[in-house]
N, C-alpha and C positions, 0 to 999 in steps of 0.2 A: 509075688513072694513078699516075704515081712524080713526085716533087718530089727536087730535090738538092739542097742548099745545102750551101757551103764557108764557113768564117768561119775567120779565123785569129788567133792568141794568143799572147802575150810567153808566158803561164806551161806548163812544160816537159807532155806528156803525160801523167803521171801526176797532178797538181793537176787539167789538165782532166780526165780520165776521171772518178777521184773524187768532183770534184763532184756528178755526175749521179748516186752512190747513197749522200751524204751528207743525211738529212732535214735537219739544221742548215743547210745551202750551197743546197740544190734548194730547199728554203722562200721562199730569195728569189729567185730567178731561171725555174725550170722553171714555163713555165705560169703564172705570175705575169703580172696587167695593170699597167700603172700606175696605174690609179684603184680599183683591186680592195684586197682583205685576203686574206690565204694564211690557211685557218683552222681546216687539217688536212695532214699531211703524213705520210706514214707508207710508210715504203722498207723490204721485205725484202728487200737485195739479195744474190741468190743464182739460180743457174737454176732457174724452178720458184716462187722467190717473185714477191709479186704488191705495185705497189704504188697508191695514192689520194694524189690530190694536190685541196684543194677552194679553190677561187678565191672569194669573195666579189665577187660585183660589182651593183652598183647592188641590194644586198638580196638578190639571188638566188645562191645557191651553184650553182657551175659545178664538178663532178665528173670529172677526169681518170684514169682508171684503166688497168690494164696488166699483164702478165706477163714478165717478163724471162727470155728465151729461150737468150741466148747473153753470158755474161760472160769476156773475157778480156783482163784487164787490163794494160798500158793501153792496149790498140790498136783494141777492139771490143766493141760495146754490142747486142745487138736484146732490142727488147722490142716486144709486142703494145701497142695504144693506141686506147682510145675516149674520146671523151666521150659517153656516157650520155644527158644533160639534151638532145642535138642527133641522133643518132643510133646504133638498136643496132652496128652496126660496127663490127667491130674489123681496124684495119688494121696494117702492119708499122713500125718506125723503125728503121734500122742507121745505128749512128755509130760512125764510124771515125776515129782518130785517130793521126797519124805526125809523129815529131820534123821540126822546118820550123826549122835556125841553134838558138838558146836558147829558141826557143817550139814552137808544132806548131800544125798542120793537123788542123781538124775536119771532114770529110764526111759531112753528113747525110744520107740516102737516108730517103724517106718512102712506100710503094708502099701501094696499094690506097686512093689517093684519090679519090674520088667526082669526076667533071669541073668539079661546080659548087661545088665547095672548092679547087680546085686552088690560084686566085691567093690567098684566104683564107687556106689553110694555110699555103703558102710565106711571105707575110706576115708569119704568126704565126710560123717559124722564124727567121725573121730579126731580131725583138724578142727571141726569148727566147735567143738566143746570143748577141747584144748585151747582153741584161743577164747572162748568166755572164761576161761580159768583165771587164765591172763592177763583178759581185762577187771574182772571182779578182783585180780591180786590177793 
């Protein structure tokens, strides 16, 4: 199944884009819980590179990992995406991003979600581009 989410942002497209293949800026917001520790982060960002992002939560490390398919900045992101620790799966993410006045418009597309992740996953998009909000200030 495919998930969308929109979320929108005072800062201009190119801050948002960046964030998402900067390890310093994704360390706190991508895949980040709030009761969790980020306690690895490591972005090859380029098509082809691959990157790990590991969550610490309640003592267990949650492994997010990924291929970056298609980079073109700033208007478009896909990267392949699993976590590991829940299922081998790996399914698609496309973000899209277009100037919106002095901010922009993020559109997340999220396809090859299992049915019984759907509300789960969308949920979890919806925290972690509230906290890049956060961080981008």
């Amino acid at each position: 199944m495919s998930i969308r989410v929109t979320h929108m942002f005072a800062a201009p497209p190119v801050r948002v884009f960046d964030a998402w293949l900067d390890p310093q800026s994704s360390g706190k917001w991508l895949f980040a819980t709030p009761t969790g520790q980020m306690t690895r982060c490591e972005i090859d960002p380029r098509p082809g590179g691959k990157f790990v992002l590991v969550d610490r939560r309640d003592g267990e490390d949650v492994e997010h990992v990924g291929e970056y398919l298609e980079i073109d900045r700033p208007k478009r992101l896909v990267f392949s995406f699993a976590v590991p620790k829940y299922s081998p799966l790996h399914t698609q993410v496309t973000v899209g991003i277009v100037p919106l006045g002095d901010g922009s418009e993020l559109t997340l597309t999220h396809d090859g979600v299992p049915e019984e992740w759907v509300a789960r996953t969308e949920e979890g998009w919806k925290m972690i581009l509230a906290a890049l909000e956060r961080t981008l200030g």
